[in-house]
C-alpha positions in Angstrom: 53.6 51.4 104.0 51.7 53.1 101.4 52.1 56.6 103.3 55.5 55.8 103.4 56.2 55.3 100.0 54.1 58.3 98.9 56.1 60.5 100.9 59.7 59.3 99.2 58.2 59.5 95.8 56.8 63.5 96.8 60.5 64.0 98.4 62.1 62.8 95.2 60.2 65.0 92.8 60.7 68.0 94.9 64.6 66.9 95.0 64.8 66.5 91.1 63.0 70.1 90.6 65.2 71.9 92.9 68.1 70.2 91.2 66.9 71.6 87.9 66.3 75.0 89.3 69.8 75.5 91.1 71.4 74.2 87.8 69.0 76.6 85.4 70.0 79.7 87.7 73.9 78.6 87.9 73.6 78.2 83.9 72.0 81.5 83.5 74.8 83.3 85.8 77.8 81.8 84.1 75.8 82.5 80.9 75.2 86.2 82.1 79.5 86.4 82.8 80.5 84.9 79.4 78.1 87.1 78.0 76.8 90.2 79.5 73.4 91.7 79.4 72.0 94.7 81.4 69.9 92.2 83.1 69.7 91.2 86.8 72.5 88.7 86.6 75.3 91.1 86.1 74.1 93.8 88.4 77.2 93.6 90.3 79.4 94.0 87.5 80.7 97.2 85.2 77.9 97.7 82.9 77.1 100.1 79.7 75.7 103.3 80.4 76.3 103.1 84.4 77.8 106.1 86.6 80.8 105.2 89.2 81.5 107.3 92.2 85.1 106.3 93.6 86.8 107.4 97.1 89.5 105.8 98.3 92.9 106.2 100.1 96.3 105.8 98.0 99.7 104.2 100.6 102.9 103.6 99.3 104.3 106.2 97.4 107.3 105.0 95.7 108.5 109.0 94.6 112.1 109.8 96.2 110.8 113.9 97.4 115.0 114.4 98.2 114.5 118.2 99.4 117.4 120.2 98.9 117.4 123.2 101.6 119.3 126.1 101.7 122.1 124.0 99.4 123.8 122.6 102.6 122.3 119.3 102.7 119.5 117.3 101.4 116.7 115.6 103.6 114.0 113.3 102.7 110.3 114.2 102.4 107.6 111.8 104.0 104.5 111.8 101.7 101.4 111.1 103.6 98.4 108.9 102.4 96.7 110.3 99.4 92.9 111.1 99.2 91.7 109.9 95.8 88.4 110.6 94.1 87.3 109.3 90.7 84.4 109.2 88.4 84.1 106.5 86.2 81.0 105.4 83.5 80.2 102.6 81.5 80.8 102.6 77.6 80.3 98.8 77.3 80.7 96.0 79.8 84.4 96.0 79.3 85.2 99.5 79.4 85.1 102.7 81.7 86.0 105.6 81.4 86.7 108.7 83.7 88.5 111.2 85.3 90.1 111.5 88.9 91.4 114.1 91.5 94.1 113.1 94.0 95.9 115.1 97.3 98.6 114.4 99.0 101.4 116.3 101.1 105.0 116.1 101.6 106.7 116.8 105.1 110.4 117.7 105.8 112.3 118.4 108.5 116.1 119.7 108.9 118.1 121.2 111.9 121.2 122.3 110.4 125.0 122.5 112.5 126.9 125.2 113.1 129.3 125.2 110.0 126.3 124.8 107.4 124.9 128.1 109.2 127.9 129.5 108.4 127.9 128.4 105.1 124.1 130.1 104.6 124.2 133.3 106.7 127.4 136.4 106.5 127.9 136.4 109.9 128.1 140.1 109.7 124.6 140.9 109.5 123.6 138.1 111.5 125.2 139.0 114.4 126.9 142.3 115.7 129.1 143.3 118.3 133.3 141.8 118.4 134.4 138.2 117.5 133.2 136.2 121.0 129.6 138.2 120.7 129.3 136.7 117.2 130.4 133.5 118.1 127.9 133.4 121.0 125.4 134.8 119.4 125.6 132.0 116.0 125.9 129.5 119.2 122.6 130.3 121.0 121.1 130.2 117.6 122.2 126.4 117.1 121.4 125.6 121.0 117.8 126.8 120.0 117.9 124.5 117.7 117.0 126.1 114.7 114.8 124.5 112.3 113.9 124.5 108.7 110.2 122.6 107.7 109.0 122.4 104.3 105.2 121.1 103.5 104.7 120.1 99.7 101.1 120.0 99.0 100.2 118.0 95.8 97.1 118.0 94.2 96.3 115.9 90.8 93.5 116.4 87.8 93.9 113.6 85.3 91.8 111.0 82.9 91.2 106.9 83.5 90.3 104.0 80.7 89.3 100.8 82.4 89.3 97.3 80.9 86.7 95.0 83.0 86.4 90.8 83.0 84.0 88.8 85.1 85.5 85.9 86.4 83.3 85.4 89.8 80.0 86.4 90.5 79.3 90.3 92.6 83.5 90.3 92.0 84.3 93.3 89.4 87.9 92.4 88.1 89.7 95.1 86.0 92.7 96.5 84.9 93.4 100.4 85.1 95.6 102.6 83.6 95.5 107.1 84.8 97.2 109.5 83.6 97.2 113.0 84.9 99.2 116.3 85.8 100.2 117.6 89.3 100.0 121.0 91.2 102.1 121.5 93.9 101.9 124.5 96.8 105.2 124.8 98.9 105.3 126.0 102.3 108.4 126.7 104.2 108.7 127.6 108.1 112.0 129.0 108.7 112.3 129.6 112.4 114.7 130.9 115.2 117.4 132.5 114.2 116.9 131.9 110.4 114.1 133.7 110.1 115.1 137.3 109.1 116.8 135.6 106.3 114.1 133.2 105.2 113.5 134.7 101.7 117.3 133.9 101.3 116.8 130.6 102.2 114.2 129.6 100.0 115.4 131.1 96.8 117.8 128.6 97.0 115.9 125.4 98.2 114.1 122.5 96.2 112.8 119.7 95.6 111.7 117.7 92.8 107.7 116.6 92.4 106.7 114.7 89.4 104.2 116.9 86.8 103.5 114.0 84.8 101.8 111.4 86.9 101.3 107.9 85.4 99.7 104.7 87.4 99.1 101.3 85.9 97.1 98.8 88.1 94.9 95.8 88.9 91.7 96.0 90.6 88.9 94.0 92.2 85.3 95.4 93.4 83.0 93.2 95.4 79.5 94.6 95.1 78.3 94.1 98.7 74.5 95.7 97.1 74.1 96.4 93.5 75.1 99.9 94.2 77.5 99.8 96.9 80.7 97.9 96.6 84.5 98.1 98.4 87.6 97.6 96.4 91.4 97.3 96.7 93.8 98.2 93.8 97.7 97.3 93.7 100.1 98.8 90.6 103.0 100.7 89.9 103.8 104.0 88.8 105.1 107.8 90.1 102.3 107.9 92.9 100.6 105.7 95.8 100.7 102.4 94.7 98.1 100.9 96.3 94.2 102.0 97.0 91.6 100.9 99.2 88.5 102.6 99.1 84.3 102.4 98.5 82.0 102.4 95.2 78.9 104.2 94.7 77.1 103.5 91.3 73.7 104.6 89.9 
């Protein structure tokens, strides 16, 4: 009996102390959030005087890329996912700053009909011989389905401020806003029977791409290790709207 009650009194103290410890440690987290420190309680979050290595991939470009070719019609360019990279440091625990590079390309694709190649080319110098050559020879050009492809490639150099807030431990919550100006390389392939006149053709194509790029958003980063962490972003502006993508900070 007296082993017995030995052992629940020894079980009890041990309970109490733990008790104390868990609530000592959870005071000194939620203390460490309200107010930050560059201590090991808010390793996981943005802190002052840190370097941030970003890469991520951008979906969901919201950008209308209407590509006018040759003036007889207008098609609608696909963007395809963007590559992002960023580099961000901390000024305080609140704020980042950085800069960032994007890429991205736009595809097109148009097979125009037999009266909008008459509309682009003088039949004259497309084709020779009397009126049923030249009408057979513009015909085999459309029945070898003549094609125009353009490829817009987009590439992005711009600045980023970042305004941090812990709400739940390892989870950096933020709010972003870049801003940045875009290069863009155009690449046509005019082929079949368009292609002697494919300087022709492109003096008069376009399309419009966005110099100025802006992109508000809202971010989280879970720290899976105090240097490695994966995050998701979701905003809105001229560009990708959403990111997923991998942390690196030392």
């Amino acid at each position: 009996m007296r082993f017995k009650t030995l052992f629940l009194l020894l079980f009890s103290i041990i309970a109490v102390n733990l008790k104390a410890q868990v609530n000592i440690d959870a005071a000194k987290v939620l203390n460490e959030i309200n107010n930050p420190a560059d201590t090991v309680y808010n390793e996981y979050y943005n802190n002052r005087k840190t370097h941030y290595l970003n890469l991520s991939i951008g979906f969901f470009n919201s950008v209308d890329f209407a590509f006018s070719l040759a003036n007889v019609n207008s098609v609608t360019g696909t963007p395809s996912p963007a590559i992002n990279f960023d580099y961000n440091y901390g000024i305080s625990s609140n704020i980042s700053v950085g800069a960032f590079a994007n890429y991205y390309r736009v595809n097109a694709q148009y097979t125009p009909n037999l009266s909008e190649i008459e509309t682009i080319l003088d039949k004259s110098l497309a084709c020779s011989g009397d009126f049923f050559e030249i009408i057979n020879c513009i015909s085999n050009g459309v029945n070898e389905e003549i094609t125009i492809k353009e490829r817009l490639n987009v590439f992005t150099l711009g600045g980023k401020i970042s305004y941090h807030k812990r709400f739940i431990p390892k989870l950096d919550t933020y709010l972003a806003t870049y801003l940045g100006f875009s290069f863009n390389n155009r690449e046509s392939i005019v082929e079949s029977a368009l292609e002697e006149y494919a300087a022709d053709l492109l003096q008069q194509s376009s399309v419009e791409v966005p110099k100025f790029m802006y992109y508000v958003n809202g971010g989280a980063r879970y720290y899976v290790t105090p240097n490695i962490g994966i995050y998701g972003e979701l905003g809105y502006g001229n560009v990708h709207l959403v990111k997923l993508g991998c942390t690196y900070r030392f």
